[in-house]
N, C-alpha and C positions, 0 to 999 in steps of 0.2 A: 154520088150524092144519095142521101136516103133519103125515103119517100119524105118522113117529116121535113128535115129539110128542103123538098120538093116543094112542099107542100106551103111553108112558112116563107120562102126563098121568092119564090114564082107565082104564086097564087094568091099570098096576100101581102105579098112582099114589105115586112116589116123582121126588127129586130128581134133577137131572142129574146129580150125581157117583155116583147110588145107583144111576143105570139106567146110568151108565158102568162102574160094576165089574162089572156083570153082562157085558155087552158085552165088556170088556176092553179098554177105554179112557179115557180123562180125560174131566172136565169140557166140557173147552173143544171137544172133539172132537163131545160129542153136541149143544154149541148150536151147531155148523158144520152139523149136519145137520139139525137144526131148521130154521136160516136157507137149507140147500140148497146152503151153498157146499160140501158134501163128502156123500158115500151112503155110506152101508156096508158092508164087504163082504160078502161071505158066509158067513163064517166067523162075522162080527159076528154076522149075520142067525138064524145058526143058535141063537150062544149066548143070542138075545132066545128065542125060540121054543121051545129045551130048557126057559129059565128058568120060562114059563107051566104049561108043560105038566109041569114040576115041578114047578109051587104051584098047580095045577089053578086055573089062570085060564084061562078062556073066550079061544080060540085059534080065528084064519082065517089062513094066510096070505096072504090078500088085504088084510090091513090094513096091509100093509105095502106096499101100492101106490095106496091110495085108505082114507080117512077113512069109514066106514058116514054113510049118508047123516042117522040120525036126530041121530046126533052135529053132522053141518055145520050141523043148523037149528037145535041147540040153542047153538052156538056164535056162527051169524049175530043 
């Protein structure tokens, strides 16, 4: 699992197109970054991170560069 999908899957747990309007982007954009063929910017990066810490979701920005480990083994 990649972290965005970590991220979008388990923490705010809504669809790609739900966690693309947050972003400010389509669909098709956040299963590119899923699969890794594209990252996000920072601007992107920022409006995932406002979103949390708007709905008082439990926020690291480390999750946005590695998956928490408890998650990979519940995943494996």
């Amino acid at each position: 699992m990649s972290e965005i999908q970590h991220i979008r899957k388990n923490l705010f747990a809504m669809s790609q197109s739900g966690f693309g309007a947050i972003a400010g982007v389509d669909q098709g954009t956040i299963s590119k970054w899923e699969r890794g063929v594209l990252v996000p910017s920072q601007d992107e990066l920022r409006r995932i991170r406002q979103y949390a810490l708007d709905n008082n979701i439990p926020w690291e920005d480390s999750w946005f560069f590695e998956v928490p480990a408890q998650e990979e083994e519940r995943v494996s």
